[in-house]
C-alpha positions in Angstrom: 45.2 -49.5 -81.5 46.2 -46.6 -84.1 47.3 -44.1 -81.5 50.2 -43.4 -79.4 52.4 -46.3 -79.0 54.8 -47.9 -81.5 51.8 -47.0 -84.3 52.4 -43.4 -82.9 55.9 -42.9 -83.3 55.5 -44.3 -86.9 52.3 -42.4 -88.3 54.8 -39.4 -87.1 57.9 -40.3 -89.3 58.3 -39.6 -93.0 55.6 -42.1 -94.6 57.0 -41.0 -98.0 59.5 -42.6 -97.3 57.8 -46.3 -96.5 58.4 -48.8 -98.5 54.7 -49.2 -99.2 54.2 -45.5 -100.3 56.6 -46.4 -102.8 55.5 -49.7 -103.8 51.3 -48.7 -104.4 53.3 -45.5 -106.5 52.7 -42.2 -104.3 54.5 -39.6 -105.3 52.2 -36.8 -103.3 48.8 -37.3 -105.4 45.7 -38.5 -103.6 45.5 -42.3 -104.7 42.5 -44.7 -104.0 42.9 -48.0 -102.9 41.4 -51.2 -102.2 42.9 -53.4 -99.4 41.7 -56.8 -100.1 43.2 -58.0 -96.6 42.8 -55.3 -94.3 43.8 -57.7 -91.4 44.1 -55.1 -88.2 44.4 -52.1 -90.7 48.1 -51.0 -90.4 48.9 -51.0 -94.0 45.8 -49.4 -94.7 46.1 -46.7 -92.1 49.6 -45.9 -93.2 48.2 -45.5 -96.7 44.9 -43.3 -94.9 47.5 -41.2 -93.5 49.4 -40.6 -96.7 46.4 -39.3 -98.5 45.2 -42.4 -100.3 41.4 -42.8 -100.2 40.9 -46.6 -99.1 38.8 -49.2 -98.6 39.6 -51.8 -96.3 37.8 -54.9 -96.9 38.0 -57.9 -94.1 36.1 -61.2 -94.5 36.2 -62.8 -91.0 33.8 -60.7 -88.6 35.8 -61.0 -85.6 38.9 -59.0 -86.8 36.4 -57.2 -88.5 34.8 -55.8 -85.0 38.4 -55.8 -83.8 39.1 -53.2 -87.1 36.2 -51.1 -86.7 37.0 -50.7 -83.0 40.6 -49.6 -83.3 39.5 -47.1 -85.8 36.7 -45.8 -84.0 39.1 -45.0 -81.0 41.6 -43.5 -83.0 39.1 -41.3 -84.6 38.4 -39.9 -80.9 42.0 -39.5 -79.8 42.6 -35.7 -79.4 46.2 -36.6 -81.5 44.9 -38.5 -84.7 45.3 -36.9 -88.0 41.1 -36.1 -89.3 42.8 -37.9 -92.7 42.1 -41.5 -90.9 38.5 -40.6 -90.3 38.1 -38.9 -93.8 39.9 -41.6 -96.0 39.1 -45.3 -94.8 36.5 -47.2 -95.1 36.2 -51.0 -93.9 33.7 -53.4 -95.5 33.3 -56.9 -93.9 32.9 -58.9 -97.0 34.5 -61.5 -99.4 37.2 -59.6 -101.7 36.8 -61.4 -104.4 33.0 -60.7 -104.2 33.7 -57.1 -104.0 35.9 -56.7 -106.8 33.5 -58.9 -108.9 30.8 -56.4 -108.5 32.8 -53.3 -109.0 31.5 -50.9 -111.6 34.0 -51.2 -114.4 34.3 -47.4 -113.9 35.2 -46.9 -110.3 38.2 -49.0 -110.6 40.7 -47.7 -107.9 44.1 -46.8 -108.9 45.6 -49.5 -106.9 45.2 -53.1 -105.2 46.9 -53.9 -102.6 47.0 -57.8 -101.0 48.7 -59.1 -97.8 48.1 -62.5 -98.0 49.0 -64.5 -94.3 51.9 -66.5 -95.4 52.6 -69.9 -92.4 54.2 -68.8 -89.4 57.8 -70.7 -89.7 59.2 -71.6 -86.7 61.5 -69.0 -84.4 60.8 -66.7 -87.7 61.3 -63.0 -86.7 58.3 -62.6 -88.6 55.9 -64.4 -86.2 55.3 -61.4 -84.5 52.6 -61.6 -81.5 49.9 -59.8 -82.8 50.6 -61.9 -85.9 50.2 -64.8 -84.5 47.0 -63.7 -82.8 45.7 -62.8 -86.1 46.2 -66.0 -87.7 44.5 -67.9 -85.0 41.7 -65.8 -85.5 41.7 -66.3 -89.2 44.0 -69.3 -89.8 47.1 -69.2 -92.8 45.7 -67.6 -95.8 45.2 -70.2 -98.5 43.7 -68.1 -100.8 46.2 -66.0 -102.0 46.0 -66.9 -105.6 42.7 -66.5 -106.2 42.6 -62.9 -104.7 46.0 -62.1 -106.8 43.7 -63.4 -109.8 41.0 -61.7 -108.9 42.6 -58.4 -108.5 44.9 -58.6 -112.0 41.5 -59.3 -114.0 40.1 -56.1 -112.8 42.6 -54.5 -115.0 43.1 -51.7 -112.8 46.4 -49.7 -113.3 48.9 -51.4 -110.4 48.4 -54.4 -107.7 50.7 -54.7 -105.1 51.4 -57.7 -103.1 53.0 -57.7 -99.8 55.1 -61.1 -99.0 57.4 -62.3 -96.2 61.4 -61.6 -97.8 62.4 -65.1 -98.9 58.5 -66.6 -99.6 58.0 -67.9 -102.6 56.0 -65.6 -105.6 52.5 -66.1 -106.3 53.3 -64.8 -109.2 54.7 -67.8 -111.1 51.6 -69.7 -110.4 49.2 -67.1 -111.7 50.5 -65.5 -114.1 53.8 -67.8 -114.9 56.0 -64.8 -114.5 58.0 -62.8 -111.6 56.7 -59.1 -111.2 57.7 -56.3 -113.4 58.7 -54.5 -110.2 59.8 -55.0 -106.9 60.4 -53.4 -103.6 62.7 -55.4 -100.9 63.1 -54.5 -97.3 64.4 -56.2 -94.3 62.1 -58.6 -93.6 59.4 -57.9 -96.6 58.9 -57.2 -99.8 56.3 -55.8 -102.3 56.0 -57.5 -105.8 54.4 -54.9 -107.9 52.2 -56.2 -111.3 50.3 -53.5 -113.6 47.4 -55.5 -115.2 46.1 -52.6 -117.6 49.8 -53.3 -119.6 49.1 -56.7 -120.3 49.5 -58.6 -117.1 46.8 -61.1 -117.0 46.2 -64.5 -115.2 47.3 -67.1 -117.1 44.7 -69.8 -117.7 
């Protein structure tokens, strides 16, 4: 659900302030945005209701439904903002097969990855809908080759979302930390620009 409830009392703060809106580069310009891991669509919500133009893209068809669902009520709730209906779009497909047929000239301006990291145990990080999710889906395995996929696009910026303390995917791709970085509580954003020179290495 997108409306009312926790979600509710978040979409209403200050998302300029979020430590994503910093981390994908908003500074009050329209962005667009793929979401290779649209999940349950928070993250790309938050970035809907910003002013980001994005498409979500989720490979498993259950959370899929369950995405399509959520945004379809929250399109209908008297209260939701017509920016969620007018700037996301979810795609049920493989993300690394979408961004290997993108048009070399509809590149978005940003990436953005949120790879399932394993639920350690009594983690604060386990939350219940998390966990639910990664029954559903299982612990994301594939996190390298999406964060490889998405640098050779050479698009401007790709952010990846990780757990505080897990380790980077980074070093394994592209044998260096990223250029950037945004830390919170219990998360953090490494931030890589690919059109600069970041590359995977071989």
């Amino acid at each position: 659900e997108f409306s009312g409830g926790a979600f509710g009392y978040r979409s209403g703060q200050p998302l300029r302030r979020e430590l994503l809106a910093r981390a994908v580069g908003f500074k009050g310009k329209a962005l667009s945005v793929i979401d290779l891991t649209a999940g349950l669509g928070r993250d790309a919500v938050v970035l809907a209701l910003l002013g980001c133009d994005v498409i979500a893209i989720e490979r498993n068809a259950v959370v899929f439904a369950l995405l399509e669902d959520g945004l379809r009520r929250a399109r209908n709730a008297a209260d939701t903002p017509d920016a969620l209906g007018e700037r996301i779009r979810v795609v049920n497909a493989d993300a690394c097969d979408y961004l290997a047929e993108l048009d070399p000239g509809s590149l978005p301006d940003v990436i953005y990855l949120d790879p399932m990291f394993p639920e350690r145990t009594h983690s604060a990080l386990a939350k219940k809908e998390m966990r639910a999710l990664a029954q559903l889906v299982g612990a994301e395995e594939d996190g390298e080759r999406l964060l490889r996929a998405a640098l050779a696009t050479r698009c401007h910026r790709v952010v990846v979302k990780r757990p505080l303390h897990a380790p980077q995917l980074a070093e394994e791709v592209v044998g260096a930390p990223p250029p950037l970085q945004f830390r919170g509580r219990s998360a953090r954003f490494d931030v890589y620009f690919p059109d600069v020179g970041v590359t995977p290495a071989s």
